[in-house]
PAKEZA-264476 format. One record per residue (C-alpha): residue number from 1; residue in three letters; x, z, y. Coordinates in steps of 0.2 Angstrom, whole numbers, plus 2048, in hexadecimal, padded with zeros to 3 digits. Layout:
N
resi->NUM resn->ALA east->X up->Z north->Y $
...
END
This chain:
190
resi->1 resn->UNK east->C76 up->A5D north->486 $
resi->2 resn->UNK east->C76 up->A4C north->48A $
resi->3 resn->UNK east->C71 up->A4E north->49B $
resi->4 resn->UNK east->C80 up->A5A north->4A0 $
resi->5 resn->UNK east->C8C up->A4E north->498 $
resi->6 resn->UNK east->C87 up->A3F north->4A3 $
resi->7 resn->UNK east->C86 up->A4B north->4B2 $
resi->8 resn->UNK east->C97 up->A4F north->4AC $
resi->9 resn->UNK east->C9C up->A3F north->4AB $
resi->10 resn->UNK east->C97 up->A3A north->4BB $
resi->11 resn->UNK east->CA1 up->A49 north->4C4 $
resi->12 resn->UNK east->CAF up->A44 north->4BE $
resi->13 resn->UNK east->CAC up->A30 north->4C3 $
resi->14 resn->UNK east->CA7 up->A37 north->4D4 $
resi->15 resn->UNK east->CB8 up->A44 north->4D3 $
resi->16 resn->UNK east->CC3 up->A35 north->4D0 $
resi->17 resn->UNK east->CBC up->A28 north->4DC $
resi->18 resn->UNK east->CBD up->A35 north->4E9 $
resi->19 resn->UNK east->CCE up->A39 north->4E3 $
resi->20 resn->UNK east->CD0 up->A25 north->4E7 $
resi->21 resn->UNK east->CC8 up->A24 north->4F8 $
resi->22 resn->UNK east->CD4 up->A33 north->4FC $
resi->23 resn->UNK east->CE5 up->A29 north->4F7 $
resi->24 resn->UNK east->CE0 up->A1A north->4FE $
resi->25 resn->UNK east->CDD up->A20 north->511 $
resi->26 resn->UNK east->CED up->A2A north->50F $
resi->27 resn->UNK east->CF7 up->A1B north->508 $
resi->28 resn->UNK east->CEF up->A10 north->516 $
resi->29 resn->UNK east->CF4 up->A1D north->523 $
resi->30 resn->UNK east->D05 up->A11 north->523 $
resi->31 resn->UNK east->CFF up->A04 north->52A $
resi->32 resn->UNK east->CFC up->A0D north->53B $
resi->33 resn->UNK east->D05 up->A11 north->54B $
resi->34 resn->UNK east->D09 up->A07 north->55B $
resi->35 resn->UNK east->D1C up->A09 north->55A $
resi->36 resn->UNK east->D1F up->9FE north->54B $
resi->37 resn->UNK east->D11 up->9FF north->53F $
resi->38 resn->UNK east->D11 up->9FA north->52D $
resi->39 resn->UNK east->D13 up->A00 north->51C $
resi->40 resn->UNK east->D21 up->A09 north->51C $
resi->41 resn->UNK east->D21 up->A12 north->52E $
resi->42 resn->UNK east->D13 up->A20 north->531 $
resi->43 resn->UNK east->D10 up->A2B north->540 $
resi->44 resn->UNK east->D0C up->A3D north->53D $
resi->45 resn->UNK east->CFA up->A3F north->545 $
resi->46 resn->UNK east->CFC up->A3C north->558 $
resi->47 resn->UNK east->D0B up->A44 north->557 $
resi->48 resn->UNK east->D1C up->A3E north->55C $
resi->49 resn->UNK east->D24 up->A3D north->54E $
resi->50 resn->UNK east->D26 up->A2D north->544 $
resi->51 resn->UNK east->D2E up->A26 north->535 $
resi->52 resn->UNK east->D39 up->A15 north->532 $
resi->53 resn->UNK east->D3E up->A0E north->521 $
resi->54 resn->UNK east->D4D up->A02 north->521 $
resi->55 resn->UNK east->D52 up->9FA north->511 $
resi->56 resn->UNK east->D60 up->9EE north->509 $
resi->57 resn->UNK east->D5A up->9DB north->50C $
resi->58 resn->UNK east->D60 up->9CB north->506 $
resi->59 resn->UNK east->D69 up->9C3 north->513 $
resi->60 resn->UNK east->D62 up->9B4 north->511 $
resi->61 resn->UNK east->D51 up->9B8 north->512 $
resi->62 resn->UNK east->D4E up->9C8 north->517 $
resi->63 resn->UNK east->D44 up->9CE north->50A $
resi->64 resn->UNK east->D46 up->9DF north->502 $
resi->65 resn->UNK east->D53 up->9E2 north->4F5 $
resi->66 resn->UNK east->D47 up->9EC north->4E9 $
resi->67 resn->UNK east->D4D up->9F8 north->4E1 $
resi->68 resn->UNK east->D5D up->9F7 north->4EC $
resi->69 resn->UNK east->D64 up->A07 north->4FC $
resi->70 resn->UNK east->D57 up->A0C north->507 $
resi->71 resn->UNK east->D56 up->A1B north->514 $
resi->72 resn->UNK east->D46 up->A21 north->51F $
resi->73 resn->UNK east->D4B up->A28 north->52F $
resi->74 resn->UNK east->D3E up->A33 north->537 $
resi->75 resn->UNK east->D3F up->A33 north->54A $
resi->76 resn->UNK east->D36 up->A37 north->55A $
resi->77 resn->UNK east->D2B up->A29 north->564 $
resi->78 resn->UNK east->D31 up->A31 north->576 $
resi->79 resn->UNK east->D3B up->A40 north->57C $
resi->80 resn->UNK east->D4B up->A42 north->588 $
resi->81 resn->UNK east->D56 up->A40 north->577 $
resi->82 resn->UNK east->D53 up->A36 north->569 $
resi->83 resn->UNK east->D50 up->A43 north->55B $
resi->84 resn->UNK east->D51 up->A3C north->54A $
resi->85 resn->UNK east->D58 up->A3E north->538 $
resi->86 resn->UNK east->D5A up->A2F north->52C $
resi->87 resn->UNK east->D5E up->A32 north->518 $
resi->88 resn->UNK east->D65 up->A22 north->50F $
resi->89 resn->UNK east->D64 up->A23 north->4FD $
resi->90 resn->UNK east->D6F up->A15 north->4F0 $
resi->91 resn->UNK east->D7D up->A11 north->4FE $
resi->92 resn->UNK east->D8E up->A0E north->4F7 $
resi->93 resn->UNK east->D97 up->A1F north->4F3 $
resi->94 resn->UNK east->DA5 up->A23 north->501 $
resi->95 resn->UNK east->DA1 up->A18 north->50B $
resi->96 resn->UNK east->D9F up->A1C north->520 $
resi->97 resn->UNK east->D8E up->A16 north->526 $
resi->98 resn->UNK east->D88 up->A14 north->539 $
resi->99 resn->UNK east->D73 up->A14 north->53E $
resi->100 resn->UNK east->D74 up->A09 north->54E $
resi->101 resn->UNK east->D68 up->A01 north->559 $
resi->102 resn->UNK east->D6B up->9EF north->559 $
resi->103 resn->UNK east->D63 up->9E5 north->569 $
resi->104 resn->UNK east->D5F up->9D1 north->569 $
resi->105 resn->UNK east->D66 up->9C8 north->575 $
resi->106 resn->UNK east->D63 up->9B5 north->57A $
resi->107 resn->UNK east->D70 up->9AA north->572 $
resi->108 resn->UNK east->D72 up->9B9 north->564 $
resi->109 resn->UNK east->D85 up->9BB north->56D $
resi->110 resn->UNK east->D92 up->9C1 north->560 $
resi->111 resn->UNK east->D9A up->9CE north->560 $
resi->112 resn->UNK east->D8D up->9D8 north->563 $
resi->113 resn->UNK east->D94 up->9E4 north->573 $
resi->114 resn->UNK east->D84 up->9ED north->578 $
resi->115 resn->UNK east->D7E up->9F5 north->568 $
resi->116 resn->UNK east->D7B up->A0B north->568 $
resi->117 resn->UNK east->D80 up->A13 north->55B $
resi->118 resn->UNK east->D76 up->A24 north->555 $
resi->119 resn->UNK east->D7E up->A2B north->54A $
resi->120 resn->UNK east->D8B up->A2B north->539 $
resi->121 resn->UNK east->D8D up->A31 north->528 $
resi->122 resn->UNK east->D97 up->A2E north->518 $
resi->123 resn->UNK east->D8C up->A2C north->509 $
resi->124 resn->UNK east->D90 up->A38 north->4FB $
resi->125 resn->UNK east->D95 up->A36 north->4E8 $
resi->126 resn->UNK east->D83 up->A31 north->4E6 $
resi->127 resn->UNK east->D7F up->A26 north->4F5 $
resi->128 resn->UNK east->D76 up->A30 north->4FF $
resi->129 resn->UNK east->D78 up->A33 north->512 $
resi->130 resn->UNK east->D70 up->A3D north->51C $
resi->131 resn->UNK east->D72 up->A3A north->531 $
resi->132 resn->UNK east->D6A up->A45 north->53E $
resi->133 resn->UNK east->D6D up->A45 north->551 $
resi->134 resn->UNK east->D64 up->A49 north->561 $
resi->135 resn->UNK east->D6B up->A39 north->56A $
resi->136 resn->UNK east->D6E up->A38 north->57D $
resi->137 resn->UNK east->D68 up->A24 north->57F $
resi->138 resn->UNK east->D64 up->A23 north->591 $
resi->139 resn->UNK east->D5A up->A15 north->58E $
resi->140 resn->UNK east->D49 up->A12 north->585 $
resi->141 resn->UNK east->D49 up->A09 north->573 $
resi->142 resn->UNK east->D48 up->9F9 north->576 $
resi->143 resn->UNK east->D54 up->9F8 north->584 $
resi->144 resn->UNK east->D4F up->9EC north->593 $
resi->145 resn->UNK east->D5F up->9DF north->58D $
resi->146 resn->UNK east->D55 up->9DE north->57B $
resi->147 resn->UNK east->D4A up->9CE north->578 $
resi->148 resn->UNK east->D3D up->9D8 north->56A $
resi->149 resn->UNK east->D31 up->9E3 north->572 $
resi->150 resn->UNK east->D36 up->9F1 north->565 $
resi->151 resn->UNK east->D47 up->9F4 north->55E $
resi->152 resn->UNK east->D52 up->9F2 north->550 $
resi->153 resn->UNK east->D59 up->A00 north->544 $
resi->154 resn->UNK east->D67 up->9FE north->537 $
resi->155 resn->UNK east->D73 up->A06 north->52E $
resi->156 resn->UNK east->D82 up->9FD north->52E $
resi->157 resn->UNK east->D96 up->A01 north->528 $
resi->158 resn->UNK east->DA0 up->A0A north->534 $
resi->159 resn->UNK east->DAD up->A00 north->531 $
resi->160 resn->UNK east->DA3 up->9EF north->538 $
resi->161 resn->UNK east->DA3 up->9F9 north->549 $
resi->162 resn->UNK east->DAD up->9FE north->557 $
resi->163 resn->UNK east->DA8 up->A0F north->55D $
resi->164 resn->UNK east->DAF up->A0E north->56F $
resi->165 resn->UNK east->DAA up->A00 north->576 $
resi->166 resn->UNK east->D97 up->A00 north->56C $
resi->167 resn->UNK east->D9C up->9EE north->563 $
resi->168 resn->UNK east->D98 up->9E8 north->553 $
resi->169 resn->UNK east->DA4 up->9DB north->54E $
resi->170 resn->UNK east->DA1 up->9DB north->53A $
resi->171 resn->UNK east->D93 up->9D3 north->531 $
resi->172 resn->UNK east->D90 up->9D9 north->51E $
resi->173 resn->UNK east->D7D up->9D9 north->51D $
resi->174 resn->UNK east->D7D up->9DD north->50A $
resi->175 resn->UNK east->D86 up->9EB north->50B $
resi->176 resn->UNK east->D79 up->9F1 north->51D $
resi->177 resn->UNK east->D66 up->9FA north->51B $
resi->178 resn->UNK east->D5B up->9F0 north->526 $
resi->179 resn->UNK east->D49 up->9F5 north->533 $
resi->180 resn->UNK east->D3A up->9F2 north->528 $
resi->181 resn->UNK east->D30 up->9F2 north->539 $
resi->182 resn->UNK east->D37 up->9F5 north->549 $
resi->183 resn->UNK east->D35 up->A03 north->556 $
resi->184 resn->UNK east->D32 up->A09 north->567 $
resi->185 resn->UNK east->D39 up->A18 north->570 $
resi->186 resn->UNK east->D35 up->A20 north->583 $
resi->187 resn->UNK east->D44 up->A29 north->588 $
resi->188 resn->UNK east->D3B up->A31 north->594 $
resi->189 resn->UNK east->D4B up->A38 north->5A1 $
resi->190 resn->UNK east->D50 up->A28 north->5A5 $
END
């Protein structure tokens, strides 16, 4: 009897450490992928589909506000359009909210005149917004005028833009969910 319970015992110490091993390759899964890396962007096997997580950050240092809005935009590494959908989550009921592209430039020139907007949404009664768009760049992500190597995505207030001439001219950062890595797209018909 007391044989089968240790034996027992150590099936379900084995069980649970597999169980273990299994979570922590699946959790360190994040950290992989060439266009942007990290623990909250994961690329779906060698496929071409990839996910970005932006979140409100303190202005002044960029951290993460936690348990503050967030989003996860799931998107596509390369394709003649850029495919993606982007769910925000704790935004401010209402309100109209835009997910651009937002290119550095030398001398951080304001306002910003060469930004692309993908898409817009108004949150709902409770502060979600859901964005989805097959957007015709004509240019890969980042663009050639962009100082990174890989490009910024935020969702910012509509009303901080202006939708004809692709400017940003108002700045209110709290209000804004922000890259927690950044990305790289091919558009590959250009």
């Amino acid at each position: 009897m007391k044989l089968k319970k240790k034996l027992l015992s150590t099936v379900v110490i084995f069980a649970a450490l597999a169980s273990l091993l299994a979570v922590s390759l699946a959790f360190a899964r994040f950290d992989m992928g060439e266009h942007g890396g990290g623990k909250y962007k994961t690329q779906a096997g060698q496929s071409n589909t990839a996910h970005l997580y932006l979140f409100e950050k303190y202005p002044d240092s960029w951290d993460i506000v936690k348990g503050g809005a967030w989003g996860k935009m799931r998107f596509n590494f390369s394709g003649p359009t850029f495919d993606f959908v982007f769910n925000g989550h704790r935004l401010q009921p209402g309100k109209n909210y835009t997910l651009i592209y937002y290119p550095d430039k030398e001398g951080n020139p304001w306002p910003r005149t060469d930004i692309i907007l993908l898409g817009n949404g108004t949150a709902n009664k409770g502060g979600n917004v859901h964005i989805a768009d097959s957007a015709e760049l004509n240019t890969d992500l980042p663009s050639a005028a962009d100082i990174n190597e890989r490009a910024k995505i935020w969702l910012v207030l509509s009303t901080d833009l202006d939708f004809e001439a692709n400017t940003m001219f108002g700045w209110n950062p709290t209000k804004y969910l922000f890259e927690h890595n950044l990305i790289t797209y091919d558009d590959t018909d250009v």
